[in-house]
C-alpha positions in Angstrom: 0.0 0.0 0.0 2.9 2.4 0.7 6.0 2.3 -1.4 9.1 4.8 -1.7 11.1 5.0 -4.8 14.2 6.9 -5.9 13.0 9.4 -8.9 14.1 12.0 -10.9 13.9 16.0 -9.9 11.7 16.1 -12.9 9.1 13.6 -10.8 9.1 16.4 -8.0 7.8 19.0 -9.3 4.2 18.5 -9.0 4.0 18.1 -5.4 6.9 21.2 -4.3 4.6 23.1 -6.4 1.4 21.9 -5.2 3.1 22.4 -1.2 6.0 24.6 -1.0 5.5 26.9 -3.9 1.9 27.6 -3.8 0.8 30.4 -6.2 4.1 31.1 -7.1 5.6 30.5 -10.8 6.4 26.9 -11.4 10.3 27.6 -11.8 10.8 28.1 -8.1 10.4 24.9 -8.0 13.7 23.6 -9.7 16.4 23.8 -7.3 20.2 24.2 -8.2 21.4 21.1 -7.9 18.9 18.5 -8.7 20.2 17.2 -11.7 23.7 16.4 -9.9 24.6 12.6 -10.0 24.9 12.7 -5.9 21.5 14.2 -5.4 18.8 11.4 -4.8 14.8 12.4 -4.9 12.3 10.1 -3.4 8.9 9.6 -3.5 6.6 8.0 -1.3 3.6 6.4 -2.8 0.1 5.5 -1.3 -1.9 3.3 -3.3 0.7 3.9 -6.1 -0.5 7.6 -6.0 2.8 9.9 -5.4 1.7 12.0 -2.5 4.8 13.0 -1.3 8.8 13.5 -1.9 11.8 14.7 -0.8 15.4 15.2 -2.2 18.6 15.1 -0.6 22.1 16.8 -1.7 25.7 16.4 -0.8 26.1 20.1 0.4 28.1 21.5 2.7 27.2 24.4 5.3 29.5 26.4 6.0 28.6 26.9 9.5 29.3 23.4 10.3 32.6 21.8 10.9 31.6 17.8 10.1 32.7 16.2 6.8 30.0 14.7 4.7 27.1 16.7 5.2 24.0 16.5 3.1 21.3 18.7 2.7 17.3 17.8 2.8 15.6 20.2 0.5 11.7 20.0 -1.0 10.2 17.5 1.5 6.7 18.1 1.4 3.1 15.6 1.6 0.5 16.4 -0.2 -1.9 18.0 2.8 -5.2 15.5 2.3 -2.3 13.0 3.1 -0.3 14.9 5.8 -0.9 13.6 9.3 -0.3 9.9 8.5 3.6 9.2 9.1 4.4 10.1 5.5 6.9 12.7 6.6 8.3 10.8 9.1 9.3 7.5 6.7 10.6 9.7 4.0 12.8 11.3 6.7 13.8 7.9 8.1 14.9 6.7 4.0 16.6 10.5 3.9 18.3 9.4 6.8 19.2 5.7 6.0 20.4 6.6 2.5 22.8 9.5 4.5 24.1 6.5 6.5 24.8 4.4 3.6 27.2 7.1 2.4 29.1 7.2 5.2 27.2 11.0 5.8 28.1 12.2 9.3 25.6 15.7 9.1 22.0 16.4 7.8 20.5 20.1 7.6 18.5 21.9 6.1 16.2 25.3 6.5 12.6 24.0 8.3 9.8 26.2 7.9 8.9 28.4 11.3 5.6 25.5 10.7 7.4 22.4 10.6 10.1 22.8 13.4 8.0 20.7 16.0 7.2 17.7 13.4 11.3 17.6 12.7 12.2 18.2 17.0 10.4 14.9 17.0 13.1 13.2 15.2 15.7 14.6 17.2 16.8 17.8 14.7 17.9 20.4 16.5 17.6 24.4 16.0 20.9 26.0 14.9 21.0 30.4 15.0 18.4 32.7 14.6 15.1 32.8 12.5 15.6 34.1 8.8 13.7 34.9 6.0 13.9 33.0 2.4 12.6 35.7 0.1 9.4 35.1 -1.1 8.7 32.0 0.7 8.8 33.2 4.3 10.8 32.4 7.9 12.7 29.6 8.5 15.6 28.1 10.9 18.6 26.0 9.7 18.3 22.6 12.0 20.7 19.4 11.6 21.1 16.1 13.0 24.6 14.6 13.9 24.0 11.0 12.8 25.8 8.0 14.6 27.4 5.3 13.1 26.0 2.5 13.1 
């Protein structure tokens, strides 16, 4: 009933659109980046209907010290299917693909509205709120992952 599957940036457009990018011209949607051989997409699938993605990039912040960070960027559920652990097992493939490659960072800019969903998982705030032009405030947050 629920299946994730690596796809391509072109296969994620719909849904940043449809979430993240409300209203806004269909371009913003395209982030630099997605087309790089390092950067994987995922989409989760209910009843083989893509209701959700996410995409993750080797990127480095230069505000952290650790080698092999990676960057989420674009995670967003369809909202008639928010609410029902999508997020969180897209996070958790995010995370085990990260592990996989040896990655010892994840960040990423959260939304002021999705910082409690991602305290959850045990992503921490890092500095002050900022604003992302013409999509509104967010906060960096990372996780230090262990190894396993």
């Amino acid at each position: 009933m629920i299946e994730i599957r690596k796809i391509n940036a072109s296969e994620t457009i719909f849904i940043r659109h449809s979430v993240l990018r409300v209203g806004k011209p269909i371009a913003t949607c395209y982030f630099e980046g997605d087309d790089l051989p390092t950067t994987n997409h995922f989409g989760l699938y209910y009843k083989n209907k893509q209701v959700a993605v996410i995409s993750v990039f080797e990127s480095k912040n230069q505000s952290f010290i650790d080698e092999n960070q990676h960057q989420i960027r674009g995670m967003a559920v369809l909202p008639e299917y928010q609410k029902r652990g999508f997020g969180e097992q897209l996070l958790k493939q995010c995370e085990n693909e990260i592990k996989i490659k040896n990655g010892n960072l994840i960040w990423f800019n959260a939304r002021e509205s999705a910082i409690e969903f991602y305290k959850k998982f045990e992503y921490v705030i890092m500095g002050d709120k900022f604003e992302i032009p013409n999509v509104g405030m967010h906060y960096v947050m990372k996780k230090t992952l262990k190894n396993c």
